[in-house]
C-alpha positions as CSV (number, residue, x, y, z in Angstrom):
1,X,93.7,176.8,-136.8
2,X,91.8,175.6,-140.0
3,X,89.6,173.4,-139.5
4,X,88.7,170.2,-142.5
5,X,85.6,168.4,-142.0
6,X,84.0,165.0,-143.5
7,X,81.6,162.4,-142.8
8,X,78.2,163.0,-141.4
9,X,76.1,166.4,-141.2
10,X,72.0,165.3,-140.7
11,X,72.0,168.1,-137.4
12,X,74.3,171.1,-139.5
13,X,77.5,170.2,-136.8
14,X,79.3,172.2,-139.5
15,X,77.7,175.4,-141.9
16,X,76.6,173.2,-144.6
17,X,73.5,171.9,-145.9
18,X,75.1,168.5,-147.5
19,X,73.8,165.5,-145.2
20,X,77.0,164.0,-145.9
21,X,80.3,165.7,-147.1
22,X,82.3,163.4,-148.9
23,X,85.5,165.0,-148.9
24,X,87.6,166.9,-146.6
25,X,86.2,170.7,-147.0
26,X,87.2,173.7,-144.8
27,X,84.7,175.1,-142.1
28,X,85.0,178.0,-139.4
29,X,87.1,180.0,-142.0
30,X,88.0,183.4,-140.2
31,X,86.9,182.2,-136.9
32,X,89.6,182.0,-134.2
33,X,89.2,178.0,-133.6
34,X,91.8,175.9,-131.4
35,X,89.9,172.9,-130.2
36,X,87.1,170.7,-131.7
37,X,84.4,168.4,-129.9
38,X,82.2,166.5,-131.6
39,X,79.4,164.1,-131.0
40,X,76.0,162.2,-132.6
41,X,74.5,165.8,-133.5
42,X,76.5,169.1,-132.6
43,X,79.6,170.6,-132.9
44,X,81.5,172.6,-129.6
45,X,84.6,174.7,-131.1
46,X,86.6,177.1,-129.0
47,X,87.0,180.4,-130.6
48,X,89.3,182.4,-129.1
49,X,88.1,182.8,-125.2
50,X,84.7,181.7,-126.5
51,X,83.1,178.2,-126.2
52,X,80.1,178.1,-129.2
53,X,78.2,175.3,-130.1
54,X,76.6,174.8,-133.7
55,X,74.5,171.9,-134.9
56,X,71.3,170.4,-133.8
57,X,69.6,171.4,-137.1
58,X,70.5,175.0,-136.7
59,X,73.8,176.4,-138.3
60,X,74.5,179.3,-136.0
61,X,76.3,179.7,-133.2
62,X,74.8,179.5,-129.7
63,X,77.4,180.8,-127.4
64,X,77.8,178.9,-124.1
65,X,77.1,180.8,-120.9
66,X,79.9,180.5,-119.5
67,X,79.4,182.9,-116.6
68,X,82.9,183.0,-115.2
69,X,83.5,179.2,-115.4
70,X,87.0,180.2,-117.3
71,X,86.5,176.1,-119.0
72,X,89.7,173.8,-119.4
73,X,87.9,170.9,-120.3
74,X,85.2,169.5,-122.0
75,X,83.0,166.5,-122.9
76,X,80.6,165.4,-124.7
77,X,77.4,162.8,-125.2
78,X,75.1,162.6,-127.6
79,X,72.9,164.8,-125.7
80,X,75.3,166.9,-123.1
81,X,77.8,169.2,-123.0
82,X,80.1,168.7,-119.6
83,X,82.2,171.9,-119.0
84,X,85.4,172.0,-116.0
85,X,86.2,175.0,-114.8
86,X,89.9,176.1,-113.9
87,X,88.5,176.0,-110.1
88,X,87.1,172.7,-110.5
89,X,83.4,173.5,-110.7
90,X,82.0,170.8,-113.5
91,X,78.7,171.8,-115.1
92,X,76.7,170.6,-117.7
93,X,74.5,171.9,-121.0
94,X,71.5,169.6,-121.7
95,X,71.4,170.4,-125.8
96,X,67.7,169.1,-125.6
97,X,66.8,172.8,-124.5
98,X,65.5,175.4,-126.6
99,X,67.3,177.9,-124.3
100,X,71.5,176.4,-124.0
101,X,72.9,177.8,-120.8
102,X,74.7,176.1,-117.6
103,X,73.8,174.0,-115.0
104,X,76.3,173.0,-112.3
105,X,76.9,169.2,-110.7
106,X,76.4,168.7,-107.5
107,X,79.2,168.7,-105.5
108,X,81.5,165.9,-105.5
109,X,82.4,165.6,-101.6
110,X,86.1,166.6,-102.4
111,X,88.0,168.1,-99.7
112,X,88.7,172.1,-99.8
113,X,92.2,170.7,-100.8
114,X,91.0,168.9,-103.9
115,X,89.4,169.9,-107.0
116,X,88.5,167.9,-110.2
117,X,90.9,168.2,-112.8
118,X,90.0,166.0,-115.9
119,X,86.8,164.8,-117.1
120,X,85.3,162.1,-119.8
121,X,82.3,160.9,-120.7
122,X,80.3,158.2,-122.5
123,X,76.8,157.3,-123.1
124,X,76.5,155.3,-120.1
125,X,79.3,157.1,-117.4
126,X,80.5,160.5,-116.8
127,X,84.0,160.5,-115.0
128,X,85.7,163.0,-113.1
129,X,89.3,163.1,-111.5
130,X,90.6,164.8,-108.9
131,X,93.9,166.5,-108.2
132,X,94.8,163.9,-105.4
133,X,93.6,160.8,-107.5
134,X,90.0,160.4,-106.8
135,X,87.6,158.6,-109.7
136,X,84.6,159.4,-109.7
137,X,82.2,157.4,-112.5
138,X,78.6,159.1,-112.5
139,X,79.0,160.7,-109.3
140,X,80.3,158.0,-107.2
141,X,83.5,157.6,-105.9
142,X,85.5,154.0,-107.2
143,X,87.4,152.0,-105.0
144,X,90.4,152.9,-106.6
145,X,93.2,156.2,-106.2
146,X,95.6,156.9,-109.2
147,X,98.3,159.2,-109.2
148,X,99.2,161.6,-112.3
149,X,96.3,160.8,-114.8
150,X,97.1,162.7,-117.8
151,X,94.1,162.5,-119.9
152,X,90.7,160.0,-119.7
153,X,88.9,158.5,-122.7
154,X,85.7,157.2,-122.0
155,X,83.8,154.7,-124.9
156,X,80.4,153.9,-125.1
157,X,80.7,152.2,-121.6
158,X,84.3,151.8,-120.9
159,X,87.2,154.4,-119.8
160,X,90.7,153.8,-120.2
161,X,93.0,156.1,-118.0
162,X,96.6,157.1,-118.9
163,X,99.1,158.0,-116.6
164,X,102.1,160.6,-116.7
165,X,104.7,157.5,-116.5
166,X,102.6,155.8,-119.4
167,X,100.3,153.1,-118.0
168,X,97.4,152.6,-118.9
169,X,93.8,151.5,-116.6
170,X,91.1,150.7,-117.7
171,X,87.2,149.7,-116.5
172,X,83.5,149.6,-117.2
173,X,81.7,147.5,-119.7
174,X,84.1,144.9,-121.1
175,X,81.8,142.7,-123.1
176,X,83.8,143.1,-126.3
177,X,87.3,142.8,-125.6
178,X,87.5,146.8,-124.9
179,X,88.9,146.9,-121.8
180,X,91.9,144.9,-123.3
181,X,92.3,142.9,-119.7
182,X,92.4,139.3,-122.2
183,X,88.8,138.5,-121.4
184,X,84.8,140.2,-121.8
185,X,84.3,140.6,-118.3
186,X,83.4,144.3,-117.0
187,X,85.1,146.0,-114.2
188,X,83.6,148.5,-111.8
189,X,87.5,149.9,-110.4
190,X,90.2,150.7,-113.1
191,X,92.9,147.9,-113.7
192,X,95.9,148.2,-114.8
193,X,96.7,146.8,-118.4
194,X,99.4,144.9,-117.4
195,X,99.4,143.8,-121.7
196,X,101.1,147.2,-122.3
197,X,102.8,147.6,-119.0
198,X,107.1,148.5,-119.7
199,X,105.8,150.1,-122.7
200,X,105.2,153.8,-122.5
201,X,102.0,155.1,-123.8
202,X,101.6,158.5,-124.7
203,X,98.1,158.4,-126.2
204,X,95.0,156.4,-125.7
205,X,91.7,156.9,-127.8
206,X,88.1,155.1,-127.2
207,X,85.6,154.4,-130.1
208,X,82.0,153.0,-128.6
209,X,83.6,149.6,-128.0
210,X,87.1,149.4,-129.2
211,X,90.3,151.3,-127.9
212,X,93.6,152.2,-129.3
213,X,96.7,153.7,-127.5
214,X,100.3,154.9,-129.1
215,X,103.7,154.2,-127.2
216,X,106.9,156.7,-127.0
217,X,107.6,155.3,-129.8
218,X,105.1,155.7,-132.5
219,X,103.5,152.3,-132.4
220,X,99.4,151.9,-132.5
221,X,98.0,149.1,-130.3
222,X,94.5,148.5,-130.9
223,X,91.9,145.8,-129.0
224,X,88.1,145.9,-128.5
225,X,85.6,145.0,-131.3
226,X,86.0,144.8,-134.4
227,X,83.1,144.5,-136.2
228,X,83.7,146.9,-139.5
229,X,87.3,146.6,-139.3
230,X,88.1,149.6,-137.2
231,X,91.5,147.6,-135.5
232,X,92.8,147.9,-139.1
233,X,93.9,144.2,-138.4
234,X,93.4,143.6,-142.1
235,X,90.3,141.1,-143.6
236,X,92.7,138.0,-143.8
237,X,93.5,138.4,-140.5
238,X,89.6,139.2,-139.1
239,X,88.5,138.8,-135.7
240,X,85.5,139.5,-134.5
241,X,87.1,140.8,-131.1
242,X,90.6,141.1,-129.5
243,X,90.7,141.3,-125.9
244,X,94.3,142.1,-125.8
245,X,96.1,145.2,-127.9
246,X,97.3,144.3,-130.6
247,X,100.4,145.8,-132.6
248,X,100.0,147.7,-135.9
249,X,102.0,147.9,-138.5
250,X,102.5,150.1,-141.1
251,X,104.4,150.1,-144.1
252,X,107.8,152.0,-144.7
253,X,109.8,153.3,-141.6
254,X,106.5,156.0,-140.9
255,X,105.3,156.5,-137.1
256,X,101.6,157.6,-135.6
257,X,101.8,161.1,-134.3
258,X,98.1,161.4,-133.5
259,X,95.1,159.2,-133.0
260,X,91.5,159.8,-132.9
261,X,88.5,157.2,-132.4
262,X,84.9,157.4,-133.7
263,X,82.2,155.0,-133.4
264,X,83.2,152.2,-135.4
265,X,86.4,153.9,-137.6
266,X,90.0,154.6,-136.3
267,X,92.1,157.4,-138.0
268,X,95.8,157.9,-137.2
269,X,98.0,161.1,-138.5
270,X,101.4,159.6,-139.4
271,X,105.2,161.1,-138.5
272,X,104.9,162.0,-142.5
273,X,101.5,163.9,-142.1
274,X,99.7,161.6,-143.9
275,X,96.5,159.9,-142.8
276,X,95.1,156.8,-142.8
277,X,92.2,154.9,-141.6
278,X,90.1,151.6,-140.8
279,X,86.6,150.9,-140.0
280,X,83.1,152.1,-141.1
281,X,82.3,154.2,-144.0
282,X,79.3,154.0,-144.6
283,X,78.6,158.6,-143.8
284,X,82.2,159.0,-145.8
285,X,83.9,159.7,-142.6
286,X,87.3,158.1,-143.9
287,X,87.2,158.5,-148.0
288,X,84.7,158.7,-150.8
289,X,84.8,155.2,-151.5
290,X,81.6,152.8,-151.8
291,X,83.3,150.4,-149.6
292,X,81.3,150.6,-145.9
293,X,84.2,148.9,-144.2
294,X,87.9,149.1,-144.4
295,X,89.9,146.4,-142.7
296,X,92.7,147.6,-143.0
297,X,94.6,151.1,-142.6
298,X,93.8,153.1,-145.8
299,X,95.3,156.5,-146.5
300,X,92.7,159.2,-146.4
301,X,94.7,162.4,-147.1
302,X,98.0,164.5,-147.2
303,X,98.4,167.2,-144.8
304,X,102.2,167.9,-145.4
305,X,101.4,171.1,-146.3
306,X,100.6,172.1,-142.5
307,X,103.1,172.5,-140.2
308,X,101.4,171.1,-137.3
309,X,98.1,168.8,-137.6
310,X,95.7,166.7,-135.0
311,X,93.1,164.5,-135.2
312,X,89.0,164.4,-133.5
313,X,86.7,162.7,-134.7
314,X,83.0,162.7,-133.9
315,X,80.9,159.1,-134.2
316,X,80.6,159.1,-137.8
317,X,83.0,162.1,-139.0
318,X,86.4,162.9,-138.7
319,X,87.9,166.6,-138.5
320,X,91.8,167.8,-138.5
321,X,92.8,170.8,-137.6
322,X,95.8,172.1,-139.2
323,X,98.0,175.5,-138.5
């Protein structure tokens, strides 16, 4: 896939030596890329059977050591790499060492039966989930059991869940409106979001402290905070935080097909493979603009030209990969 790049570049997370790239510019050309992870300072691309990771300062790849893991997930902080194996074995690179290799979790108290499936993580929490429904959230086991999680996002502090029939749970630090429950309290057990419940959801997507989900249907909800506009709920309409989703709406008969959160900005991929965005600016990560805040969904950039297009975005930059 090719891979288009823009925002914020102080460690080299892409082979460039602009601090910020303004525009969206092409990276990884003739590498074999397919997925994309981003964070504060690095860059984790799959290419081909290989998992490298580029940033830091330093503009070559480090290849992972791997060592048999055979990976089908992966998350990231600031600081880590968290790698799941297809057998369920979850370990972790700490970037802060010279020499990157592999260090494996302790184990989880699964049965022989059970094996982690998905994981997410956040500054403060790492979660795992198992294949019969366990959550774990930095090792311990909650007090909940959910069947058929599809995928996890995981904020700053909060983690929505989202479900094969399309509901969506949520828990962790709630103190601005991200957990979407209608008030700033946190949660130590997911919840379910009864706000959304009846509508199927079919993506969700955490920033630091705001959270965004689309339905069957194509329409964006959005709650959390809102501090640089990054609900795209428009300046006349401001708030400071929503602690219930909110519906989107955007112009013309045109649907989301794709979501992806940073820090503080929101960018959605529309049905007409055109993007748009709302939130911070201040590293370029939606447009070359001088405005540091959109408030409302801006379009960004045309990607009709692709057949098939999604969305990642890292705190304060925003990649699309396009085939």
């Amino acid at each position: 896939m090719l891979v288009f790049f823009r925002g914020f570049n102080l460690y080299k997370q892409v082979s460039c030596d602009k601090v910020l790239i303004e525009q969206f510019h092409e990276f990884f050309r003739g590498e074999n890329v397919s997925r994309v992870w981003l964070n504060q300072t690095c860059c984790v691309v799959k290419n081909g059977e290989h998992f490298l990771c580029t940033g830091y300062g330093e503009s070559d790849f480090n290849k992972l050591g791997i060592n048999n893991l055979n990976p089908v997930d992966v998350s990231m902080t600031d600081d880590k790499v968290f790698m799941l194996g297809d057998l369920g074995c979850v370990c972790k690179v700490n970037l802060n060492d010279k020499d990157i290799k592999l260090s494996k979790i302790m184990n989880l108290g699964l049965s022989d039966n059970d094996k982690v499936v998905k994981i997410a993580s956040g500054a403060k929490l790492f979660v795992a989930y198992s294949e019969e429904g366990y959550i774990f959230n930095n090792l311990n086991k909650l007090n909940v059991k959910i069947a058929d999680v599809k995928d996890i996002k995981c904020g700053r502090e909060h983690c929505l869940l989202l479900t094969k029939k399309g509901d969506i749970y949520s828990f962790g630090r709630g103190s601005r409106g991200q957990l979407g429950h209608g008030n700033l309290d946190d949660l130590e057990n997911p919840l379910l979001l009864n706000a959304l419940a009846g509508i199927k959801i079919t993506q969700i997507s955490c920033g630091d402290w705001h959270s965004c989900a689309v339905s069957d249907t194509g329409d964006l909800y959005v709650w959390g905070w809102n501090s640089n506009g990054q609900l795209g709920l428009k300046k006349s309409d401001m708030v400071a935080v929503s602690s219930t989703p909110c519906l989107v709406d955007f112009p013309g008969e045109v649907n989301v097909a794709t979501l992806a959160c940073g820090s503080r900005h929101t960018v959605v991929l529309l049905d007409n493979k055109k993007l748009f965005g709302a939130g911070w600016n201040k590293y370029k990560q939606l447009k070359d603009d001088e405005a540091c805040d959109f408030f409302d969904f801006t379009y960004l950039h045309d990607f009709s030209e692709f057949l098939e297009s999604t969305v990642v975005c890292g705190p304060w930059n925003t990649c699309v990969l396009c085939q």
